[in-house]
C-alpha positions in Angstrom: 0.0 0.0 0.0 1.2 3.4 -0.8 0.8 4.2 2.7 2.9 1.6 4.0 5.6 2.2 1.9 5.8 6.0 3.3 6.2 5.3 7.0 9.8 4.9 8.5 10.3 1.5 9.8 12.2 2.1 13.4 13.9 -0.8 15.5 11.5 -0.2 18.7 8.2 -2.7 17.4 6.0 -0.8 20.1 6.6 2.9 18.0 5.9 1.0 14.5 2.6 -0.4 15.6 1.4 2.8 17.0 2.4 4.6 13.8 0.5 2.0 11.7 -2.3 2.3 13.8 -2.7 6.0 13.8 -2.2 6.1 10.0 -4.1 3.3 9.1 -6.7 2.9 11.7 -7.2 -0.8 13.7 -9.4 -2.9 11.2 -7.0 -2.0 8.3 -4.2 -3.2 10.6 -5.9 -6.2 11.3 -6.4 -6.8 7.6 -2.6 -6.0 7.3 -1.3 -8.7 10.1 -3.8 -12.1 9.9 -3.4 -11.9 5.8 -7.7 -11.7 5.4 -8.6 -9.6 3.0 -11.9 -8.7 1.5 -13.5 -11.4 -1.1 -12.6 -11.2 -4.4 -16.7 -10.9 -5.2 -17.2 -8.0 -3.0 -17.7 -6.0 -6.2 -18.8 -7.7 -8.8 -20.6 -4.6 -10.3 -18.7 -1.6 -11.6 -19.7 1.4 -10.1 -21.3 4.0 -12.6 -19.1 6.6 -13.6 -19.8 10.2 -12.2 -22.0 13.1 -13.5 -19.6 15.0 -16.1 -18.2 18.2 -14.7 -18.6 20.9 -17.3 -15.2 22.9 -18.1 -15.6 26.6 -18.4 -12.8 28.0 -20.1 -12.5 31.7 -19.9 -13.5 33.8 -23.1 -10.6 34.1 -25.9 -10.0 37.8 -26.1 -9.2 38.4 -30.1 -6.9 41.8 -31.3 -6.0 41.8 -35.0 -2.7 43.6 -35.2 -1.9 46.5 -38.5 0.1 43.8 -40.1 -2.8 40.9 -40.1 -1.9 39.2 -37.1 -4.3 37.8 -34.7 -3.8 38.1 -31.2 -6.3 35.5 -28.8 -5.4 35.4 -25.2 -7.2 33.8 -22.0 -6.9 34.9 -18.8 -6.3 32.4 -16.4 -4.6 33.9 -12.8 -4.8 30.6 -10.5 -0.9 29.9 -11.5 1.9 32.6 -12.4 2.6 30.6 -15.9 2.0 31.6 -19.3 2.4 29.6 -22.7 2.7 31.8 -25.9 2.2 29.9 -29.0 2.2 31.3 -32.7 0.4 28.9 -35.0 1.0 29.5 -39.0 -1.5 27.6 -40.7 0.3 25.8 -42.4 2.4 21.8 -42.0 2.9 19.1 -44.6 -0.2 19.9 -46.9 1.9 22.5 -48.4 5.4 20.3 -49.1 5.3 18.4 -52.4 5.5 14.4 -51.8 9.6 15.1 -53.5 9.9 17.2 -50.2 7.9 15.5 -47.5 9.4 16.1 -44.7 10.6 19.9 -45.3 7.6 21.5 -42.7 9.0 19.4 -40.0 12.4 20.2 -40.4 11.4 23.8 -41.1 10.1 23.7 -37.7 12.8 22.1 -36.0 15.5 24.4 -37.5 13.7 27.9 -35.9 15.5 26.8 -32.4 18.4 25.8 -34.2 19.7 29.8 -34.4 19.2 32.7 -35.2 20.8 35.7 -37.0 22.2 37.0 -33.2 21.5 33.5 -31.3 23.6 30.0 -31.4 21.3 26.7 -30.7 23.6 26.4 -27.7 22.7 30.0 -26.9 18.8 29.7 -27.3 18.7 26.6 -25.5 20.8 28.0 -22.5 18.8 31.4 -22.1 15.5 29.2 -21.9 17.2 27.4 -19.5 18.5 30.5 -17.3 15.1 31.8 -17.2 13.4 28.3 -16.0 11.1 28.0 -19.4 11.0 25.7 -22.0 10.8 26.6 -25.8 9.4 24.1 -28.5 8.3 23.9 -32.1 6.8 21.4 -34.2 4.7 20.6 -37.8 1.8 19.3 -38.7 -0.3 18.1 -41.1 -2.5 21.5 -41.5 -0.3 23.6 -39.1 3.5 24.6 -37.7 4.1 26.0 -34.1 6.7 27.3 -31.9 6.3 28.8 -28.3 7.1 28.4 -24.9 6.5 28.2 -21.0 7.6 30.4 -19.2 7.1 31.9 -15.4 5.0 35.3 -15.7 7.8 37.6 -14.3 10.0 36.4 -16.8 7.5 36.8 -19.9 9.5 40.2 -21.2 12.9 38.5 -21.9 11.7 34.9 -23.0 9.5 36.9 -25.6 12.5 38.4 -27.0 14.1 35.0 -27.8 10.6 33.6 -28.9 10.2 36.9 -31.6 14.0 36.0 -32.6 13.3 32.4 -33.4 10.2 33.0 -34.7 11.3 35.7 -37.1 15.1 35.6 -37.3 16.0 31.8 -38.0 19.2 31.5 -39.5 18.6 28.0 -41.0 22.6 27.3 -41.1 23.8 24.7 -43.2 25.4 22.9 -40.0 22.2 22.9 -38.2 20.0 21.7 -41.4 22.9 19.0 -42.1 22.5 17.6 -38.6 18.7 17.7 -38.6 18.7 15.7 -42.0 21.1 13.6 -40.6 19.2 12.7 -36.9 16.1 12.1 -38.9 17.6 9.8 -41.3 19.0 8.3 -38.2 15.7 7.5 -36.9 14.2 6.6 -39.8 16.5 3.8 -40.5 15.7 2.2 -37.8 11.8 2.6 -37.4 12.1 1.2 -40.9 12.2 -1.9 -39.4 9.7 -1.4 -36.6 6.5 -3.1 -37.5 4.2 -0.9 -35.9 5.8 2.2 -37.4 6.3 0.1 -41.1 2.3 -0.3 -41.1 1.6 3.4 -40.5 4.0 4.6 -43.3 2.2 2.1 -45.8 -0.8 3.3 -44.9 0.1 6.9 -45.8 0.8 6.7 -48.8 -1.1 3.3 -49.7 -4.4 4.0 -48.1 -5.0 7.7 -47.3 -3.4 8.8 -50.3 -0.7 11.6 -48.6 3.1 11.7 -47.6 4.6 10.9 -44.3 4.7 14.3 -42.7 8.2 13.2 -41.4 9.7 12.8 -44.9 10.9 9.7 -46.5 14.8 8.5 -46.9 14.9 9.9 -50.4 13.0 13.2 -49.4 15.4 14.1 -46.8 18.3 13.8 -48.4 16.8 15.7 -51.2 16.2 18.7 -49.2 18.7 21.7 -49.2 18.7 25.1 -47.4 16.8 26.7 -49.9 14.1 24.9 -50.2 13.7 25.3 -45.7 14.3 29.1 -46.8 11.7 28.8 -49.6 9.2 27.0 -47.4 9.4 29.6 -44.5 9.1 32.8 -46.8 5.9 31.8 -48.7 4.6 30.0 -45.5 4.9 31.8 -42.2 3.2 34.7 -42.6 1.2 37.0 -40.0 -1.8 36.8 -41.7 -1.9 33.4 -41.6 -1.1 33.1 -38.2 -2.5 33.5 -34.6 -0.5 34.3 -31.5 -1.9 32.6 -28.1 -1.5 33.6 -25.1 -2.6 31.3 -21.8 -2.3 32.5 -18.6 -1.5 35.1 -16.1 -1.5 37.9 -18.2 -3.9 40.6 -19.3 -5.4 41.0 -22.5 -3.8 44.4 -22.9 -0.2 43.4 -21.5 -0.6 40.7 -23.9 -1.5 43.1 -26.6 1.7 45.2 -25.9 3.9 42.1 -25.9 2.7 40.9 -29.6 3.4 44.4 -30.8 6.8 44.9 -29.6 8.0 41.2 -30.4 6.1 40.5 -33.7 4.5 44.1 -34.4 7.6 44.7 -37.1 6.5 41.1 -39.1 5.0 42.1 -42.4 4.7 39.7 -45.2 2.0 40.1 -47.8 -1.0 37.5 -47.8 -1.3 34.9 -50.6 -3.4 35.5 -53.0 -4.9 32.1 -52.9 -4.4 29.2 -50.3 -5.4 25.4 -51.6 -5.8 24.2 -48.0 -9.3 24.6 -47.0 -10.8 22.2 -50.4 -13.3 19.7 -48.7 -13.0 15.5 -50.3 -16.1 14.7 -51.6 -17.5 11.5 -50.4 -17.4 8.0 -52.6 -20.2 5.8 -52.4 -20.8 3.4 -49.5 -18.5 0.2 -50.0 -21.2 -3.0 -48.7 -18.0 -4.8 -47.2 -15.4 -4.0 -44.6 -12.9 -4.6 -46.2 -11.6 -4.1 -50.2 -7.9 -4.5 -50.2 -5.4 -6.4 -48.3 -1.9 -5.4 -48.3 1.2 -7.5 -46.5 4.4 -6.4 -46.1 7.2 -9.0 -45.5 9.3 -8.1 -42.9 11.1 -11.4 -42.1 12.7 -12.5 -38.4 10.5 -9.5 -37.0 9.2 -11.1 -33.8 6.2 -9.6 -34.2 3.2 -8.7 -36.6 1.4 -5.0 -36.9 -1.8 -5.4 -38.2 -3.8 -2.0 -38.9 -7.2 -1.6 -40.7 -7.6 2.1 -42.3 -9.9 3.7 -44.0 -9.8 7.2 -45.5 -13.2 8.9 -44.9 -13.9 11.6 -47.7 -16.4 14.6 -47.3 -16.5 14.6 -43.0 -13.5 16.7 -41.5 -13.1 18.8 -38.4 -15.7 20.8 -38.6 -18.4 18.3 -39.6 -21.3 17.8 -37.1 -20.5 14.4 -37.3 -16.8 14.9 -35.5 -18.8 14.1 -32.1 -20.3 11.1 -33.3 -16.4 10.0 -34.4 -15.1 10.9 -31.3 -17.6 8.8 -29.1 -17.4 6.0 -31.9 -13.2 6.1 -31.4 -13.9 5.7 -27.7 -16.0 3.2 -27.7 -13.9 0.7 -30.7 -10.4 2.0 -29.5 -9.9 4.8 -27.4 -8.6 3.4 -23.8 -8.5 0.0 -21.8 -12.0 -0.9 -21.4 -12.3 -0.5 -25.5 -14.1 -2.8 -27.6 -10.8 -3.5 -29.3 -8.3 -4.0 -26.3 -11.4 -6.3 -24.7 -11.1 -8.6 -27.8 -7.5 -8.7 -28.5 -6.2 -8.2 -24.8 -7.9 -9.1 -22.1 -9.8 -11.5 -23.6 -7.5 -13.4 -25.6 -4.3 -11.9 -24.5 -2.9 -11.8 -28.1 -1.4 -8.1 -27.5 -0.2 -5.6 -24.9 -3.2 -3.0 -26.4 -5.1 -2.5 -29.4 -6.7 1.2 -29.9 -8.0 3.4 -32.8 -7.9 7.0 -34.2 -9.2 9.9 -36.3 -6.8 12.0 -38.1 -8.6 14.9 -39.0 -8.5 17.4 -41.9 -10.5 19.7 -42.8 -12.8 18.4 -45.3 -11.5 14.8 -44.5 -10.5 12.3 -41.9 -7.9 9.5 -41.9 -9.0 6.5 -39.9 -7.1 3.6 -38.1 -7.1 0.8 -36.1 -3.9 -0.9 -34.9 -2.1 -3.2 -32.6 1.1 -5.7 -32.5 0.6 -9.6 -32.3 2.5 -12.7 -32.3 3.4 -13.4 -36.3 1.2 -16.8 -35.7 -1.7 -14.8 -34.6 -1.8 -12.0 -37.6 -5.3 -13.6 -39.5 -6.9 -13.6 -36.0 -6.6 -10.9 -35.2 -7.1 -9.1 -38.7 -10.5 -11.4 -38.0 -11.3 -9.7 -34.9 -10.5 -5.9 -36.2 -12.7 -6.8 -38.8 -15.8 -8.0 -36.8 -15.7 -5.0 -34.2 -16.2 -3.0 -37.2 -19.3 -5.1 -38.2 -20.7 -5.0 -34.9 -20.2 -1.3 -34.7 -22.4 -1.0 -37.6 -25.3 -3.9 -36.9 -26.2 -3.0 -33.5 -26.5 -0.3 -31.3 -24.3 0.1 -28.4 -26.1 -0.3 -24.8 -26.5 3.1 -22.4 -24.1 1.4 -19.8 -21.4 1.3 -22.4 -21.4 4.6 -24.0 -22.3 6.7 -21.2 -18.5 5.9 -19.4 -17.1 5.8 -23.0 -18.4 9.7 -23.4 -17.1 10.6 -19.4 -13.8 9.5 -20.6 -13.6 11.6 -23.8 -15.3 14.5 -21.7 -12.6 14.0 -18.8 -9.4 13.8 -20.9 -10.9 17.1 -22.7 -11.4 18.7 -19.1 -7.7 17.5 -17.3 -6.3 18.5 -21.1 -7.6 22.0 -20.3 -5.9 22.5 -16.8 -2.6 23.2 -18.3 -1.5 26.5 -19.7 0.4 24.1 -22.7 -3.3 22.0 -22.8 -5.4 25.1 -23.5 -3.2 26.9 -26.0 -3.0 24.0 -27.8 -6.8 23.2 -28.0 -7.1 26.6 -28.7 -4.6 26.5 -31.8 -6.3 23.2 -32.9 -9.8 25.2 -33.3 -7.9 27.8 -34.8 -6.4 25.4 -37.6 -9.8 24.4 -38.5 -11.7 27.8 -38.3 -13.5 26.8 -35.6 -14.6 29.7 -32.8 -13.5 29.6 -29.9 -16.1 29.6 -28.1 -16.5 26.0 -28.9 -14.1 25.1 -26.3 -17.1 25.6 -23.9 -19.6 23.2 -25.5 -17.4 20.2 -26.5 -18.4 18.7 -23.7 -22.2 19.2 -24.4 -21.4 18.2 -28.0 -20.0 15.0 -26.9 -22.7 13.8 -24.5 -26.0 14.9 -27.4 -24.5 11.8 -29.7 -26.6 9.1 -29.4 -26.5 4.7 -29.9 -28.0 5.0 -33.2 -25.4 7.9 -34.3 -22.8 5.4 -33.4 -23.9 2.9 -35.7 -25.0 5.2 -38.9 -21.7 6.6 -38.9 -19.7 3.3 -39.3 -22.2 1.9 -41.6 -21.8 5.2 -43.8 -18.0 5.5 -43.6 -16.1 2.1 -42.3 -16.6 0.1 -44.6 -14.0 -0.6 -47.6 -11.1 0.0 -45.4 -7.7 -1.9 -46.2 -6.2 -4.2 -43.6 -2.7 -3.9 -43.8 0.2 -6.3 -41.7 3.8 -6.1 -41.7 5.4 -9.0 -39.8 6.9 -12.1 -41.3 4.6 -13.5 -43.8 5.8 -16.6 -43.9 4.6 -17.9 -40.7 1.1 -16.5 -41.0 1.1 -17.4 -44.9 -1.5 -20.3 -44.7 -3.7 -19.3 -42.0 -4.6 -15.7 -43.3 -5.2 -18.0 -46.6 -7.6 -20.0 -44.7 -9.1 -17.2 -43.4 -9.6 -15.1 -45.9 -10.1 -18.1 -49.0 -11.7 -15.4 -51.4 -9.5 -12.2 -50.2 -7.0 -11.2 -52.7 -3.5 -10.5 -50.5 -0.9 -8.6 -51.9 2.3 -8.6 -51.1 5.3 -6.1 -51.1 8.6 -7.4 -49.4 10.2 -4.8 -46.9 13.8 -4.6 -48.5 11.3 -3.9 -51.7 9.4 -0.9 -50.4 9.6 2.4 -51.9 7.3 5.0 -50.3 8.1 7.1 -53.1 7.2 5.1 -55.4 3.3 5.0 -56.9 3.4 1.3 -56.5 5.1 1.3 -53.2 8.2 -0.9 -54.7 11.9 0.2 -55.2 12.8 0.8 -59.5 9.0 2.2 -60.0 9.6 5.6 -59.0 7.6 8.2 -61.2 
């Protein structure tokens, strides 16, 4: 017990037994000493999970600045922290498939130095002031900010407006970067679980691994990081967020003395915001099968996805997604990691996802098996999906299914970092603000029958895709699957690059 293992065991046995029975009371002690403890069928029922707490998030505070920039701040005093984020809206959707990769390393590079500032020096002027700087790239977006105490806010501004506005993007820096991702790439090359995800990319969903390909990287020079930046970061494509304890107007003053001096004409068009029109409804779940032979790899990955055309982010259906998610794949008690886990033990955990877009959504289901049990569980992906669409899930399922979407939104939201980035997410999408307050009212309106239109509409005609080593689990995903055709592509064959994933068929 963690109470136990907190208390200072002295020599005198008189003083330890009086602490134990002061802390822990005498029928706990008893409990403790004689080895009785209460049956196993005590609690046989689950107790129902509580009433959902609403969050109420402060109201976002918007300021356009002279040169386009938008300014959104919340006020939150409880804690002297702050997080400042600047979100360009814009990530991998605007790299060509030759470049993939080149937002991401974009990103990484603007803490790399600056035209007064070393890396060394960036990172040890964070450090000094007790912050922490970070930037990253998305799919739809790129970001860099930082945490920082409030009294401290002036000078770690300063270094934020440098990096943000100032990068230096030195050849060193951007021939180590290329180099540490090459690095990593090599080797989750051979990682099943990451191998089935990078298929599915390219194979399935029809994009580019955000974090760039061998080929890609190497491919990419300082110019084209220099190139990206100047026709992608601009202020009127961006939003600067502050969270914390700081005032609208001090926050006002701030953005106009660090970024204030930014000026970069809009573009006159943007080809971000196009919505994927929806395909008709496929009647099976599943139309391709793809294995990739990864031989001697311990393991197997098997994913089904399934690109879901005309519903993105800011779809009313994105609540009905969310609760489905949670109910196939989104925690422990899962449909998913009930089958596959507990039930059968044939993985440490199987869960699901939505990758939105804006007028799209990528969709997944994953986990890592034995190599002998690859067909089952492909099998057992493939029937939660059924089920999800022929029935509709009981009330004392979905209700704790929606708690736990609406209380990971909630704890998300007690963090300076949580909130700005929720906030930059509804940014990235167009979506108000405001919405912040009535996710959690959003989530609990879905209802059963939602559930199960949804995955009848768009779940079906996915691709179930397994990297491990084929030819252990050759004949039983045969017997299986007698009247599925199964392609397959050899690892040491694989060409992302390539239109038909293998190596000499590059267009």
């Amino acid at each position: 017990m963690k109470m136990l293992s907190q208390l200072r065991i002295v020599s005198r046995p008189k003083v330890w037994v009086h602490t134990l029975v002061k802390a822990l009371g005498f029928a706990a002690l008893f409990l403790i000493f004689t080895g009785f403890a209460p049956s196993a069928h005590a609690q046989e029922t689950v107790p129902a999970p509580g009433a959902p707490r609403s969050t109420i998030v402060p109201a976002v505070k918007e300021t356009k600045l002279k040169n386009g920039l938008t300014v959104a701040v919340i006020e939150r005093k409880a804690v002297p922290l702050i997080t400042v984020q600047l979100l360009v809206n814009s990530g991998a959707l605007a790299e060509s498939q030759k470049k993939a990769g080149l937002a991401n390393l974009t990103a990484t590079l603007l803490t790399k130095g600056t035209k007064a500032r070393s890396a060394t020096r960036i990172a040890e002027e964070i450090e000094f002031l007790g912050g922490s700087i970070f930037s990253f790239a998305g799919w739809q977006n790129s970001s860099v900010g930082l945490s920082i105490t409030s009294d401290k806010l002036d000078r770690a501004m300063d270094i934020m407006g440098d990096v943000a506005l100032n990068p230096a993007f030195s050849d060193d820096e951007l021939k180590l970067a290329k180099s540490q991702t090459l690095d990593d790439l090599t080797y989750n090359l051979t990682q099943p679980g990451f191998l089935a995800n990078y298929v599915a990319t390219k194979y399935s969903f029809g994009e580019h691994p955000a974090g760039g390909t061998p080929g890609s990287i190497e491919g990419i020079s300082r110019n084209d990081v220099v190139s990206y930046y100047s026709e992608n970061y601009r202020p009127t494509e961006a939003v600067l967020i502050f969270v914390g304890d700081i005032s609208n107007e001090k926050a006002i003053q701030s953005a106009e003395k660090y970024f204030g001096n930014w000026n970069k004409t809009a573009r006159k068009s943007g080809g971000i915001w196009g919505d994927v029109p929806a395909g008709p409804a496929a009647k099976s779940v599943v139309s391709r099968f793809l294995v990739v032979d990864l031989p001697k790899s311990g393991q197997a990955a098997v994913n089904f996805v399934k690109p879901i055309p005309g519903i993105g982010r800011r779809a009313k259906q994105y609540y009905s997604a969310s609760v489905l998610n949670s109910l196939l794949g989104g925690g422990y008690s899962s449909r998913l990691n009930q089958e596959i886990r507990i039930k059968r033990g044939l993985s440490y955990g199987a869960g699901s996802n939505f990758a939105w877009r804006v007028g799209s959504a990528n969709f997944s289901a994953r986990t890592q098996t034995k190599d002998q049990s690859a067909g089952q569980v492909a099998e057992l992906m493939i029937e939660e999906v059924k089920r999800l669409a022929a029935a509709v899930p009981a009330e004392s399922e979905l209700v704790p299914r929606m708690s736990v979407l609406t209380g990971d939104f909630g704890r998300d939201l007690e963090t300076t970092q949580g909130l700005a980035g929720a906030l930059a997410n509804l940014y990235t999408f167009g979506i108000p603000p405001s919405d912040l307050n009535s996710y959690a009212k959003n989530v609990l309106s879905v209802q059963g029958g939602d559930l199960k239109s949804f995955a009848a509409a768009n779940l079906f005609g996915g691709d179930i895709i397994i990297v491990g080593d084929y030819e252990v689990f050759k004949e039983d995903l045969a017997r299986r699957f007698p009247d599925q055709k199964i392609e397959v592509i050899k690892a040491s064959d694989l060409d992302i690059d390539s239109e038909t994933l293998r190596k000499g068929d590059v267009q």
